[in-house]
C-alpha positions in Angstrom: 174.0 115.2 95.7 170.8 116.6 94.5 168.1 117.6 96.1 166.6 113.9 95.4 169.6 113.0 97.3 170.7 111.2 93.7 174.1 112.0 93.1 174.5 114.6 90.0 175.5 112.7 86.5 179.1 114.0 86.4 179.8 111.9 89.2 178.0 108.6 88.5 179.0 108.7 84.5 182.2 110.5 84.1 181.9 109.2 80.3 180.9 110.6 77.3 176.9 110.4 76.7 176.0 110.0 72.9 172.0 110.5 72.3 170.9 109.1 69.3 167.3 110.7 67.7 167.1 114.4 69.1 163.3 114.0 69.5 161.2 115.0 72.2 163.2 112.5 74.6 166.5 113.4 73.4 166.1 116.7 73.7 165.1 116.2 77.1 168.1 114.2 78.1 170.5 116.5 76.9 169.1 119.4 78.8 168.9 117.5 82.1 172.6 116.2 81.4 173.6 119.9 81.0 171.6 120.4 84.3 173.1 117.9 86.4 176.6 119.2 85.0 177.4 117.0 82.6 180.3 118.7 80.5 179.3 120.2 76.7 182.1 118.1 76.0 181.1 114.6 76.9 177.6 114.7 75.1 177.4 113.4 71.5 173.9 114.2 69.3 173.2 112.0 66.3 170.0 112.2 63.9 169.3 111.3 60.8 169.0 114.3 59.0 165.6 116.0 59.2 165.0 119.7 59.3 163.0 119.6 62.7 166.0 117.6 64.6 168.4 120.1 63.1 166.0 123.2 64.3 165.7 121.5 67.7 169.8 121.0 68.2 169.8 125.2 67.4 167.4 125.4 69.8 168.9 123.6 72.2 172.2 125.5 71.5 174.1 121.9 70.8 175.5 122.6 67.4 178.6 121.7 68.3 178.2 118.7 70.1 176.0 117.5 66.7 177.0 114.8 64.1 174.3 113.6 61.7 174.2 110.1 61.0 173.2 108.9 57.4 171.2 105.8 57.1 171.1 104.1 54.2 167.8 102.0 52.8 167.9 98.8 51.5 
């Protein structure tokens, strides 16, 4: 446990975590995933592909856990 007394993520979701938009919210739940010990491994990043998402998964240090998605319009 934590010091909220909340048990850490790796414990309450041993499966994988996929984050779709790496915005401001993304970004935070990725970093507090990696905090509470969630394995690199078990986190999946998607975003459309935009320059500042792709500057903010560098940041981050996530390239590897990165897959763009495409969407197509109609």
């Amino acid at each position: 446990m934590d010091r909220t007394g909340c048990k850490a993520l790796s414990q309450v979701l041993p499966t994988r975590i996929g984050i779709v938009g790496f915005g401001h919210l993304g970004v935070a739940i990725a970093q507090r995933g990696l905090t509470a010990r969630v394995s690199r491994r078990n986190l999946l990043l998607s975003h459309r592909d935009s320059g500042a998402a792709q500057a903010r998964v560098t940041q981050a240090g996530l390239q590897d856990r990165h897959s763009r998605s495409s969407m197509s319009s109609n």
